[in-house]
Biopython code that builds the backbone (N, CA, C, O; Angstrom):
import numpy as np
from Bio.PDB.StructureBuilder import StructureBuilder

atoms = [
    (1, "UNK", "N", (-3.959, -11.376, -8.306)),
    (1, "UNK", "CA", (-3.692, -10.890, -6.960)),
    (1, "UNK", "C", (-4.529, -9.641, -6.699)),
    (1, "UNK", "O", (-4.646, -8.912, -7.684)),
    (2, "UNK", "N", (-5.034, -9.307, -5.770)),
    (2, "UNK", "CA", (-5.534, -8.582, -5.337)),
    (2, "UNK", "C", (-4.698, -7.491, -4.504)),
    (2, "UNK", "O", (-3.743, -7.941, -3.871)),
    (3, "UNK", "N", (-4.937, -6.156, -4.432)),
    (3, "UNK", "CA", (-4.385, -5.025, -4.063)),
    (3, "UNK", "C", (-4.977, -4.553, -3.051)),
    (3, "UNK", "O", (-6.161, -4.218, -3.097)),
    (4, "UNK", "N", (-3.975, -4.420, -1.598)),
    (4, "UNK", "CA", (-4.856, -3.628, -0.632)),
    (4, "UNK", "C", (-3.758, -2.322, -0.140)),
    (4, "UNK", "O", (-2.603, -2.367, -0.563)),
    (5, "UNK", "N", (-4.121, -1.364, 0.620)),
    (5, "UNK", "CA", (-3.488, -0.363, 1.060)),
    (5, "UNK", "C", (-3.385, -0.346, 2.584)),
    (5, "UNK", "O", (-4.427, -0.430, 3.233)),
    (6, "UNK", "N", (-2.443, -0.264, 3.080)),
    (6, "UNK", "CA", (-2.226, -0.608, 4.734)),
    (6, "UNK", "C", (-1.800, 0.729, 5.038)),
    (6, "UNK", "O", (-0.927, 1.312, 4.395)),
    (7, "UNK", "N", (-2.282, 1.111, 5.807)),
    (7, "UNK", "CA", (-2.499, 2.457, 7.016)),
    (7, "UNK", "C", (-1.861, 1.955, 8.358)),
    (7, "UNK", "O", (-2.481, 1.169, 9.074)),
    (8, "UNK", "N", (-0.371, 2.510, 8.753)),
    (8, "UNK", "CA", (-0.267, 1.409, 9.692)),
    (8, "UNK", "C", (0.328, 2.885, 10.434)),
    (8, "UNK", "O", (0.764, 3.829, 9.777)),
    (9, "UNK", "N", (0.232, 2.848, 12.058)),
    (9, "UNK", "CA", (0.239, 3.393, 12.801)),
    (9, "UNK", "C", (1.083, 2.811, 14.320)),
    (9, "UNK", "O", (0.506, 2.156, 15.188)),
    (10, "UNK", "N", (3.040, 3.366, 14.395)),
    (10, "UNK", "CA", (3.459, 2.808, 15.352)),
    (10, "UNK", "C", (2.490, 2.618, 16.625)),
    (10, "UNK", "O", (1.578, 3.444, 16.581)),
    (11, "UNK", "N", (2.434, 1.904, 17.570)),
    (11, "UNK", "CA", (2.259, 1.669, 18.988)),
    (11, "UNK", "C", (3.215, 1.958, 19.781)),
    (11, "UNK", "O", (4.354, 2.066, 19.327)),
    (12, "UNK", "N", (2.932, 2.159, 21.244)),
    (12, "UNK", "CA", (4.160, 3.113, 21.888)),
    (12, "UNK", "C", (5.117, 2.045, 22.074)),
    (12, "UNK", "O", (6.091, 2.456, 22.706)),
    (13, "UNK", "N", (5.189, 0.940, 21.785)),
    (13, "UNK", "CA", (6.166, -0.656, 21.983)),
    (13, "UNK", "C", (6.897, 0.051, 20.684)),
    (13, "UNK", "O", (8.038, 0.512, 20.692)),
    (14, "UNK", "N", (5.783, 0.028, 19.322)),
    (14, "UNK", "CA", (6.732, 0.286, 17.952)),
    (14, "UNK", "C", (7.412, 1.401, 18.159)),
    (14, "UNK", "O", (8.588, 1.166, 18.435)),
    (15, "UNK", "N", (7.025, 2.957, 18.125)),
    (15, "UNK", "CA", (7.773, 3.859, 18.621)),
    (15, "UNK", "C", (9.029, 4.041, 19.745)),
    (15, "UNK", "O", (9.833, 4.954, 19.931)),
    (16, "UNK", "N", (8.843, 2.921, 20.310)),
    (16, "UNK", "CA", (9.907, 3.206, 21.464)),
    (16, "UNK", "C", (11.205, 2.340, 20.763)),
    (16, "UNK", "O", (12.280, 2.598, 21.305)),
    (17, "UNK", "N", (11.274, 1.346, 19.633)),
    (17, "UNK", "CA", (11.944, 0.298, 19.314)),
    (17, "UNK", "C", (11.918, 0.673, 18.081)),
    (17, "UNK", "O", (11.772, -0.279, 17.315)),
    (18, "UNK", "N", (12.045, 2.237, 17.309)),
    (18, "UNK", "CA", (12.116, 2.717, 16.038)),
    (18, "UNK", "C", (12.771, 1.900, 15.296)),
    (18, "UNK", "O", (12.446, 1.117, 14.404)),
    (19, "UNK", "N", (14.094, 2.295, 15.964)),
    (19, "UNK", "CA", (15.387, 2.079, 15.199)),
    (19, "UNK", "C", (15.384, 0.761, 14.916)),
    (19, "UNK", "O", (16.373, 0.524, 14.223)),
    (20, "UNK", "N", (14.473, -0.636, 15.205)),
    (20, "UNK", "CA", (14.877, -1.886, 14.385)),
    (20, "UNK", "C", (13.341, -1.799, 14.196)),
    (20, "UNK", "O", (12.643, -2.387, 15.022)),
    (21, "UNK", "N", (12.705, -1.063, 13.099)),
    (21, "UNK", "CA", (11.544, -0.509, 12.005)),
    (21, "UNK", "C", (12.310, -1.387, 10.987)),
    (21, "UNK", "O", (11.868, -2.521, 10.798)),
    (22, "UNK", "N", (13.270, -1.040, 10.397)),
    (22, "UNK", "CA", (13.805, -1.547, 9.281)),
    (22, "UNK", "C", (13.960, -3.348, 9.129)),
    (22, "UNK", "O", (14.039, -3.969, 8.068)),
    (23, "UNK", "N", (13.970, -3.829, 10.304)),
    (23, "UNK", "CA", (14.125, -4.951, 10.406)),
    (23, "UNK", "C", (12.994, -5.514, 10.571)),
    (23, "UNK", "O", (12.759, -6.662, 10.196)),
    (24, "UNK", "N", (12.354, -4.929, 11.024)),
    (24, "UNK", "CA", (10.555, -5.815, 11.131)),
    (24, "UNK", "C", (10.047, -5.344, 9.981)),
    (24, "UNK", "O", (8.856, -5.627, 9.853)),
    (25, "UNK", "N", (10.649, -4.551, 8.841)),
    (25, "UNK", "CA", (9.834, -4.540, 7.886)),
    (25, "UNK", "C", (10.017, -5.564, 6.899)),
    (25, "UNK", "O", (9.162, -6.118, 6.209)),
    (26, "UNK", "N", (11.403, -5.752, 6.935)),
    (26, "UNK", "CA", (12.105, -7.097, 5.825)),
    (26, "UNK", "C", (11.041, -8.250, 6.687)),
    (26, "UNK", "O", (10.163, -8.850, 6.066)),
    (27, "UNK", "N", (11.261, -8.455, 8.192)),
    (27, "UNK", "CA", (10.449, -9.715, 8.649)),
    (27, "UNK", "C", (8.858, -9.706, 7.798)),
    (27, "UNK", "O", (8.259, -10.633, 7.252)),
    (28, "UNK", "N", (8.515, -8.328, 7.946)),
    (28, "UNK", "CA", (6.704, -8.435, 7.519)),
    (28, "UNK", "C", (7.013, -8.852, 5.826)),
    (28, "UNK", "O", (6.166, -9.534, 5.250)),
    (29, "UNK", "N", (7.955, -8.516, 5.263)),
    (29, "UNK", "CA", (7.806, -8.581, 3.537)),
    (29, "UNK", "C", (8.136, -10.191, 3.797)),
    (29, "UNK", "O", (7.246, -10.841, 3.249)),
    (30, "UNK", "N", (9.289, -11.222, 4.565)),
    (30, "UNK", "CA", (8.558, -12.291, 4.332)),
    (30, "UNK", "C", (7.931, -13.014, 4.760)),
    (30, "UNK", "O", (7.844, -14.085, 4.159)),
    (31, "UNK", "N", (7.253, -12.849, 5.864)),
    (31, "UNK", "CA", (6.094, -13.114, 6.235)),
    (31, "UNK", "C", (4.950, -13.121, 5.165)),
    (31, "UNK", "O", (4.306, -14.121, 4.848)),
    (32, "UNK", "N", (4.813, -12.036, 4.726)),
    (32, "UNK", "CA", (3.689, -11.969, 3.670)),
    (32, "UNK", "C", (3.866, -12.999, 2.313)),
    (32, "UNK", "O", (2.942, -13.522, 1.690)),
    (33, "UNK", "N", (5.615, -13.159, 1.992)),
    (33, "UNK", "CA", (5.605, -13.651, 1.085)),
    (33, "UNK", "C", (5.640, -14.875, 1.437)),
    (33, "UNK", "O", (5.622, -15.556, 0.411)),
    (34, "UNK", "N", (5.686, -15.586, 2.455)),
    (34, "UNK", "CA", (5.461, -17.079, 2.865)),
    (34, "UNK", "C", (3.669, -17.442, 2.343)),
    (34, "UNK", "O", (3.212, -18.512, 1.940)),
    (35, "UNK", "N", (3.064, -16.306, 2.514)),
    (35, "UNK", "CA", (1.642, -16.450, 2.462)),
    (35, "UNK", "C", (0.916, -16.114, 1.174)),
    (35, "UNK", "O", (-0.303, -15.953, 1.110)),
    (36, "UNK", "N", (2.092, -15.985, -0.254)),
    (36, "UNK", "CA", (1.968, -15.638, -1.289)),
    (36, "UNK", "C", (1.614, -14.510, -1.963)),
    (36, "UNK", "O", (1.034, -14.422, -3.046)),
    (37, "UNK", "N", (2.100, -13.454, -1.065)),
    (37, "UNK", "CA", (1.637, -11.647, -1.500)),
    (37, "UNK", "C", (3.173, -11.454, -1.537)),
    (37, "UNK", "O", (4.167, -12.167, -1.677)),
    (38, "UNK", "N", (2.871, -10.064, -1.334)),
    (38, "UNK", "CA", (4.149, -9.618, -1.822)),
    (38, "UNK", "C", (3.873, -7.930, -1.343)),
    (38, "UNK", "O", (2.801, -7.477, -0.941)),
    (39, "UNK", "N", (5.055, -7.243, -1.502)),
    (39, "UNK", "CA", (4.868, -5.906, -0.919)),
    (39, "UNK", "C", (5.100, -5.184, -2.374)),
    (39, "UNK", "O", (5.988, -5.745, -3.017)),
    (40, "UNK", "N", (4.537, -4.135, -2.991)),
    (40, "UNK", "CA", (4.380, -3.358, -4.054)),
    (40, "UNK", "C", (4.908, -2.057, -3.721)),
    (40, "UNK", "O", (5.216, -1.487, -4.767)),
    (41, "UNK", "N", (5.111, -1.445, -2.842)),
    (41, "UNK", "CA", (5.728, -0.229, -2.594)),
    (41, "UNK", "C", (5.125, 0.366, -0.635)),
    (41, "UNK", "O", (4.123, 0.137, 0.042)),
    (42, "UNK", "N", (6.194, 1.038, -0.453)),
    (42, "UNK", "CA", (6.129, 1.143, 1.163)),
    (42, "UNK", "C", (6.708, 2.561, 1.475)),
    (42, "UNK", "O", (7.692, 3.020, 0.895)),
    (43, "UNK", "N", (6.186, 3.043, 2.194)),
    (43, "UNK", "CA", (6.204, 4.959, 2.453)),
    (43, "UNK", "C", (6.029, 5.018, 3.745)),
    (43, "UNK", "O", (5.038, 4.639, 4.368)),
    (44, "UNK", "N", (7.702, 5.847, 4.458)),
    (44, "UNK", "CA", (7.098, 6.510, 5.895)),
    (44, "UNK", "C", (6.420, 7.893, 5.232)),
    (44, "UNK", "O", (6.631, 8.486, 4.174)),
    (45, "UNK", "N", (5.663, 8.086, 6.161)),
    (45, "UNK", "CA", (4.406, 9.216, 5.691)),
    (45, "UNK", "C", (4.663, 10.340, 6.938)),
    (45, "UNK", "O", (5.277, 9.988, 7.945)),
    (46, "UNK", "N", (4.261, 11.412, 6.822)),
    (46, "UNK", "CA", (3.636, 12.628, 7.627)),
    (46, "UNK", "C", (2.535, 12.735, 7.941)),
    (46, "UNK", "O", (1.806, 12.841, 6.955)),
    (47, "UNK", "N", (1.859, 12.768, 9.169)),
    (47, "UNK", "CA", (0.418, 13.162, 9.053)),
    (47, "UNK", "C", (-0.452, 12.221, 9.907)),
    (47, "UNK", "O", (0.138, 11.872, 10.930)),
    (48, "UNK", "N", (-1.725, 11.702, 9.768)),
    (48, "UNK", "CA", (-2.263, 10.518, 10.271)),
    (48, "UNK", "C", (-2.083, 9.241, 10.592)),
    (48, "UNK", "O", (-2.677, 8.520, 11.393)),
    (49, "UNK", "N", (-0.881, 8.978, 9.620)),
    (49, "UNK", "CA", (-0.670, 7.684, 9.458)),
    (49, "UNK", "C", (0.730, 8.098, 9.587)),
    (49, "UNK", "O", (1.199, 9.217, 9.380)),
    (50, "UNK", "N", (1.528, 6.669, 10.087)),
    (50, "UNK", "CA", (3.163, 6.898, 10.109)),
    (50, "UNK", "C", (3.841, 6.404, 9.049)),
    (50, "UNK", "O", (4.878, 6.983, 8.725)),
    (51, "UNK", "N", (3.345, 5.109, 8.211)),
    (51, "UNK", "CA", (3.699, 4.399, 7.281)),
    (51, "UNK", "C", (2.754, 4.139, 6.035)),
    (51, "UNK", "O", (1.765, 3.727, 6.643)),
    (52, "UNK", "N", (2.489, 4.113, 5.037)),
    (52, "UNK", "CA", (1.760, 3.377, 3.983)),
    (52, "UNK", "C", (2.364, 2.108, 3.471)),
    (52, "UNK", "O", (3.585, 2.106, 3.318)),
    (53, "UNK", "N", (1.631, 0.942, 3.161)),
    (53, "UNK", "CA", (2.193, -0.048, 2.520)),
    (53, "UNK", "C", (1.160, -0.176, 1.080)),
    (53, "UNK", "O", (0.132, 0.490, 0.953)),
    (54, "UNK", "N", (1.479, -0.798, 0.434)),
    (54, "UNK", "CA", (0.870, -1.347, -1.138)),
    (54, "UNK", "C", (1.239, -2.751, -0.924)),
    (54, "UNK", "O", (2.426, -3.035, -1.082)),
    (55, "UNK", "N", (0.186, -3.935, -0.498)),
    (55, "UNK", "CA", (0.571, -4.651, -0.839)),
    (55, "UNK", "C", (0.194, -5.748, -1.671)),
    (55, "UNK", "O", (-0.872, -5.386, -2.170)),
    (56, "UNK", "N", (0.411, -6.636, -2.007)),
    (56, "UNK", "CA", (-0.690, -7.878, -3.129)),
    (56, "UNK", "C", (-0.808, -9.129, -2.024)),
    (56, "UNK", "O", (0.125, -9.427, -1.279)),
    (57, "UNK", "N", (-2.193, -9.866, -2.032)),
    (57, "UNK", "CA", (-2.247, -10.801, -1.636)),
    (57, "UNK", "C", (-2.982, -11.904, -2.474)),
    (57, "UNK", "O", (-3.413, -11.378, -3.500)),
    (58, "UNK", "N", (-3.173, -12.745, -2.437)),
    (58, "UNK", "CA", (-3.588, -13.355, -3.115)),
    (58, "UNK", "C", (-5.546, -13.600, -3.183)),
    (58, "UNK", "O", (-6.292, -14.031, -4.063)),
    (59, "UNK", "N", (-5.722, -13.203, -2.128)),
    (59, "UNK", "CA", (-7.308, -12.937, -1.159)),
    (59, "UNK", "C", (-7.453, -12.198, -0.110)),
    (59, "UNK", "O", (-6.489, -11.521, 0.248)),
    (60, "UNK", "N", (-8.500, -12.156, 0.518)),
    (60, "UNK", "CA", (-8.863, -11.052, 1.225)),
    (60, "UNK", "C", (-8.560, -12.227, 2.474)),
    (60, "UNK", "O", (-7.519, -11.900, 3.044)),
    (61, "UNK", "N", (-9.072, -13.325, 2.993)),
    (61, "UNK", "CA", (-7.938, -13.680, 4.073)),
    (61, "UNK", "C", (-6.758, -13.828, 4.384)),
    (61, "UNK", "O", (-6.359, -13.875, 5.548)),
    (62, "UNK", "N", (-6.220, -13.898, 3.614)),
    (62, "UNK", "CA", (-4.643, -14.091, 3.675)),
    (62, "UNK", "C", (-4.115, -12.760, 3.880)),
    (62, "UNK", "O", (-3.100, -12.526, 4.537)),
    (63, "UNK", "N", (-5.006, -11.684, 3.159)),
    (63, "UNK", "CA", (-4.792, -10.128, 3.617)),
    (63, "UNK", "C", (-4.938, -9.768, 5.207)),
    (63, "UNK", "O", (-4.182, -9.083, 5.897)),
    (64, "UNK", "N", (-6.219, -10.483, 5.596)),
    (64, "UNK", "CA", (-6.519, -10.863, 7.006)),
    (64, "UNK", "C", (-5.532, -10.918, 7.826)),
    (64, "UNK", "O", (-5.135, -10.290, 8.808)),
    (65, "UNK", "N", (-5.124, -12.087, 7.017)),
    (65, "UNK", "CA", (-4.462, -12.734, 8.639)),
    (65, "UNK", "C", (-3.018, -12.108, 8.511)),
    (65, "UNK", "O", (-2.375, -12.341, 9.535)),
    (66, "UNK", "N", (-2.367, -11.445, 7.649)),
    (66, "UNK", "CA", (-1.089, -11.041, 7.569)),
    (66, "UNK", "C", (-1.391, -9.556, 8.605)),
    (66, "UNK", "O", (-0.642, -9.171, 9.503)),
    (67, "UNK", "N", (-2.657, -8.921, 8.184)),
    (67, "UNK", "CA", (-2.591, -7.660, 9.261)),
    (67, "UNK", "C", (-2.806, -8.636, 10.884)),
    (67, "UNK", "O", (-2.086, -8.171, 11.767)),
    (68, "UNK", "N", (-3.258, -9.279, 11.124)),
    (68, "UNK", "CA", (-3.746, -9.699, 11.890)),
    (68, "UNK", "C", (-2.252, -10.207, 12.860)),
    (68, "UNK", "O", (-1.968, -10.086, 14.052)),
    (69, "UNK", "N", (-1.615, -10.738, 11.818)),
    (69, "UNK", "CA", (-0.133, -11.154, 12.191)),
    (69, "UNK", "C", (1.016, -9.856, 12.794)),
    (69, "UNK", "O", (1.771, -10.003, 13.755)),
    (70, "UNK", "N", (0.885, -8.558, 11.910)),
    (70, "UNK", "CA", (0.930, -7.653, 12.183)),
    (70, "UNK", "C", (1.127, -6.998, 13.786)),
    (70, "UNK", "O", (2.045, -6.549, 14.473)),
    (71, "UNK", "N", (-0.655, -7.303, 13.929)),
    (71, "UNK", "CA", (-0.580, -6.947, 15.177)),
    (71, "UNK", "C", (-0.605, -7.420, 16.253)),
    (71, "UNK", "O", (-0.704, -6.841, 17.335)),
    (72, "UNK", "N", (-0.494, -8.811, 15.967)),
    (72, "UNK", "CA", (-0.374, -9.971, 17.060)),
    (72, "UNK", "C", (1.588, -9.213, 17.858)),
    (72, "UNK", "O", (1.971, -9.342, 19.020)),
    (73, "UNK", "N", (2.045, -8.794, 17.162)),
    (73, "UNK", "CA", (3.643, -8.642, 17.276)),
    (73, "UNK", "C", (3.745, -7.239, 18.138)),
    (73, "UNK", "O", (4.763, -6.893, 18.738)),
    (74, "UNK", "N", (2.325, -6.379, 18.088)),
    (74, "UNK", "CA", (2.257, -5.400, 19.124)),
    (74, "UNK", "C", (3.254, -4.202, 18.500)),
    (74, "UNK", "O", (3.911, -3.488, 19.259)),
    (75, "UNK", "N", (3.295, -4.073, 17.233)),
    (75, "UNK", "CA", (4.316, -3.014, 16.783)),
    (75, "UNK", "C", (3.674, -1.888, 16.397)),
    (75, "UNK", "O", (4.159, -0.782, 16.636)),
    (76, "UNK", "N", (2.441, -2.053, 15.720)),
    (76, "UNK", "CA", (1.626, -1.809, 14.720)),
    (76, "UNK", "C", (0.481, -1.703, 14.558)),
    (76, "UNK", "O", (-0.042, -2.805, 14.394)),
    (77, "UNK", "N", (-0.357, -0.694, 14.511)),
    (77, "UNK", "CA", (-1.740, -1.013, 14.629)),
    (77, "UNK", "C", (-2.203, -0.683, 12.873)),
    (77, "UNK", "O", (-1.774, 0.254, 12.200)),
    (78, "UNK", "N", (-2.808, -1.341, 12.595)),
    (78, "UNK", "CA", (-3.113, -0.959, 10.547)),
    (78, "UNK", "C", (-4.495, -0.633, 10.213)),
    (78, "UNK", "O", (-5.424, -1.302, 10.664)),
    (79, "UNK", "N", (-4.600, -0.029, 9.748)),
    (79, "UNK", "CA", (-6.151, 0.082, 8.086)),
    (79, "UNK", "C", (-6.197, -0.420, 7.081)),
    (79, "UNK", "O", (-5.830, 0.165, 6.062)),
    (80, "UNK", "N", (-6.698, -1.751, 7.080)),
    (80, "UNK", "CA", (-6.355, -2.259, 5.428)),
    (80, "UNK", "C", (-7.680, -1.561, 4.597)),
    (80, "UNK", "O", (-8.856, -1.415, 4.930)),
    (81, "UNK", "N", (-6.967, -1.221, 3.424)),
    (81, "UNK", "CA", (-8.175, -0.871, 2.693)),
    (81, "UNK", "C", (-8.097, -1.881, 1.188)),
    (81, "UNK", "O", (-7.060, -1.884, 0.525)),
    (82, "UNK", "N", (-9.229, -2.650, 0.798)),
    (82, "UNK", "CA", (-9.176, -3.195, -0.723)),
    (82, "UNK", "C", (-8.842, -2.108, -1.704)),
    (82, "UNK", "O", (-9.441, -1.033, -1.662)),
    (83, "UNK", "N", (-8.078, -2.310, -2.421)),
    (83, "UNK", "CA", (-7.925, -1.680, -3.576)),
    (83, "UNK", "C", (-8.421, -2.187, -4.883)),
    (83, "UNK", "O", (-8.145, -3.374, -5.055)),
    (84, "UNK", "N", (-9.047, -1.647, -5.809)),
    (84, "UNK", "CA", (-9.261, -1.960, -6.916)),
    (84, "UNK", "C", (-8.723, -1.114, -7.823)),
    (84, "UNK", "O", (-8.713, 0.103, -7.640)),
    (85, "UNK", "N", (-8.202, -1.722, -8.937)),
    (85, "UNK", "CA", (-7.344, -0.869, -9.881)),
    (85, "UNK", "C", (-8.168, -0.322, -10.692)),
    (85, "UNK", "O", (-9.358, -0.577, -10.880)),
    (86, "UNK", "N", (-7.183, 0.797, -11.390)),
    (86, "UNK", "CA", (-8.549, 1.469, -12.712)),
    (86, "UNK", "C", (-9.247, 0.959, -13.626)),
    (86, "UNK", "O", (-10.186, 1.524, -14.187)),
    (87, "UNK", "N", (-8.742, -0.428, -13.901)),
    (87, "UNK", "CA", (-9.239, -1.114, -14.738)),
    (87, "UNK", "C", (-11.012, -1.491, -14.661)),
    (87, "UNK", "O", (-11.967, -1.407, -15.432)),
    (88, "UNK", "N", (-10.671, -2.134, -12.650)),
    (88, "UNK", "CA", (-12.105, -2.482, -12.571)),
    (88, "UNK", "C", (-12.840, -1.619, -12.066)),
    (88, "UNK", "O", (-13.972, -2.058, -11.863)),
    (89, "UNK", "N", (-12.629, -0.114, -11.643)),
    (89, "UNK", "CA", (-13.458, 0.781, -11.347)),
    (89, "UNK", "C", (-13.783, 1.239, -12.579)),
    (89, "UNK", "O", (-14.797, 1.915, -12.408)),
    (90, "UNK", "N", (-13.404, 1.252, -14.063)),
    (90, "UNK", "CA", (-14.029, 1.548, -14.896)),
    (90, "UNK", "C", (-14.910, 0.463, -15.191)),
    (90, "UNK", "O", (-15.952, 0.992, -15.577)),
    (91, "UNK", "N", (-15.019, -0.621, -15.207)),
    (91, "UNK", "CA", (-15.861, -2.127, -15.478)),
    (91, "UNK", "C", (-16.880, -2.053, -14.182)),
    (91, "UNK", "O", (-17.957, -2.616, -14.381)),
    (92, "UNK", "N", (-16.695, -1.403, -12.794)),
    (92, "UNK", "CA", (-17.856, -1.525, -11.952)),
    (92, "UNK", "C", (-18.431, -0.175, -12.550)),
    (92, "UNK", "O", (-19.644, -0.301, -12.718)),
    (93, "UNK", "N", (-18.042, 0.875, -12.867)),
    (93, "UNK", "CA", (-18.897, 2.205, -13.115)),
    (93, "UNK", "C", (-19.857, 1.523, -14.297)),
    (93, "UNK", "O", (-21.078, 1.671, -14.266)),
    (94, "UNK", "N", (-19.180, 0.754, -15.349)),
    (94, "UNK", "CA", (-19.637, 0.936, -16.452)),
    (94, "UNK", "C", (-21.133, -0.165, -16.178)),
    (94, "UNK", "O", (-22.234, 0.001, -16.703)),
    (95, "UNK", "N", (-20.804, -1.092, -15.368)),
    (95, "UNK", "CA", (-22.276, -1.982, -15.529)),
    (95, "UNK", "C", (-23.272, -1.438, -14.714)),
    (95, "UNK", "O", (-24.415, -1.896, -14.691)),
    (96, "UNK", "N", (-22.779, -0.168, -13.820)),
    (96, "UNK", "CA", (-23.892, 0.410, -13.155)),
    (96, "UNK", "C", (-25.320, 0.645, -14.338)),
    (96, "UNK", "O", (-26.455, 0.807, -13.889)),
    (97, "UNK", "N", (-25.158, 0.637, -15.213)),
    (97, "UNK", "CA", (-26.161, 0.602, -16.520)),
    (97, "UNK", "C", (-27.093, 2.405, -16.514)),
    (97, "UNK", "O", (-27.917, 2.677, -17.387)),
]
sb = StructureBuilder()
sb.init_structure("model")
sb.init_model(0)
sb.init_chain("A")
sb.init_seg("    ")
for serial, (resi, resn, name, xyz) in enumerate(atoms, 1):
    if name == "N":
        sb.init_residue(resn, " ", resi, " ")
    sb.init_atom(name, np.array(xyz, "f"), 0.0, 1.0, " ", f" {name:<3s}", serial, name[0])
structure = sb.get_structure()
């Protein structure tokens, strides 16, 4: 599975409809898991961003289309970022040769 980091940012629809946050988040965890990812850890945040997610997908479309799903729902606007673990940032540093 592959690891990405979601940067997600209410919309004034999401902000105005806080209080069922909690409930569209269980919807997004299975949503995602219909599509074979899974959620790894999830943070309301301070600052730039309102929320962080960690999540696993199985590929980078399926990562796609789950943000994509996201914001089809108008709650949410996101940053997915790929993650690579330490493992393979030591294995890409190291074949830099």
């Amino acid at each position: 599975m592959t690891t990405y980091v979601m940067l997600l940012n209410w919309t004034e629809q999401g902000v105005k409809n806080v209080r069922d946050s909690p409930k569209r988040l269980d919807l997004a965890r299975n949503v995602l898991g219909e599509m074979g990812g899974s959620f790894k850890h999830f943070f309301l945040t301070m600052g730039d961003y309102d929320m962080v997610a960690i999540v696993e997908a199985p590929d980078d479309a399926v990562a796609a289309r789950f943000a994509l799903t996201l914001g089809m729902a108008g709650n949410v606007r996101s940053t997915t970022l790929k993650a690579f673990p330490e493992a393979a940032y030591r294995e890409l540093i190291a074949s830099l040769g």
